[in-house]
C-alpha positions, 0 to 999 in steps of 0.5 A: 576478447576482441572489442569492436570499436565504433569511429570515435573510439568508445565501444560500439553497441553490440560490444556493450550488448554482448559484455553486458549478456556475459555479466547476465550469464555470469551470474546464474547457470550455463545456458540460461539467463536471467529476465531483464527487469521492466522499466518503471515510469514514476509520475511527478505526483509519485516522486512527490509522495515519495520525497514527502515519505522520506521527510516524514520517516515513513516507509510505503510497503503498499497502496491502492490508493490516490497520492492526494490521500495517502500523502493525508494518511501520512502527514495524519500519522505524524502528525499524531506521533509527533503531538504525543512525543513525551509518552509512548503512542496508544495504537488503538488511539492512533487508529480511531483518529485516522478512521475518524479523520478520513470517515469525515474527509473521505465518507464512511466505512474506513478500518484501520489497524495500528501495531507492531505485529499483526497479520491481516486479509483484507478485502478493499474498495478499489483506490481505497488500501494503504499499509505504511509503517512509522518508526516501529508502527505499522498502519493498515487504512483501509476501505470497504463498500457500504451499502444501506441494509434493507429491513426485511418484513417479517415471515409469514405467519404460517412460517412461524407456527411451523417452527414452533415460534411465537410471534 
């Protein structure tokens, strides 16, 4: 294959354009090529996370959630595996601290679930998800919307003798 060569020696860009559609085709089946992947931005805040989770041993899997708090579900986390490092961790221990830790930092409705195999389907507050694991643990924090239950008056009194109730 013939290479066009730009002034100063190296390969031009549609020399390197075309080498790299062969590698594409290469790869997958005649006539078809594979997407090309998007370009991701990672935000100072996001490469910090990231080098606090590599420093601490955990692993994201997935989060809705600010830097700020997810870099406090993580350090929490450690900071209690690390506090019980002679006997083997409780999960359900593990997860009351960390509802009770970002019910009091965060306001109320928190759910977490702590083990090693578990499935889960969950609905969330908007910035309020993150499922990490730790070692052999993995930790699902979670929030939903509290909204204050109204007490309801009692059913008139005609509704009550047609079903036979006692008031």
């Amino acid at each position: 294959m013939e290479r066009l060569q730009s002034e100063h020696g190296r390969r031009g860009r549609r020399t390197r354009l075309a080498r790299s559609r062969e590698m594409v085709q290469m790869h997958c089946p005649p006539g078809r090529m594979l997407p090309v992947p998007p370009i991701i931005r990672v935000t100072p805040n996001q490469a910090k996370l990231a080098a606090i989770a590599v420093d601490l041993n955990v692993r994201l899997r997935s989060a809705d959630m600010p830097c700020g708090m997810q870099e406090r579900a993580f350090r929490c986390t450690r900071g209690v595996l690390d506090a019980n490092l002679e006997k083997k961790p409780n999960p359900t221990h593990i997860a009351m601290y960390l509802k009770k830790e970002f019910d009091t930092v965060y306001g109320p409705a928190w759910h977490c679930v702590v083990g090693q195999s578990f499935g889960s389907f969950v609905t969330h507050s908007s910035g309020g998800f993150v499922y990490f694991s730790v070692d052999k643990l993995s930790f699902l924090l979670f929030k939903t919307e509290v909204r204050p239950v109204r007490r309801s008056l009692p059913p008139p009194l005609s509704l009550l003798q047609k079903l036979n109730i006692n008031a």
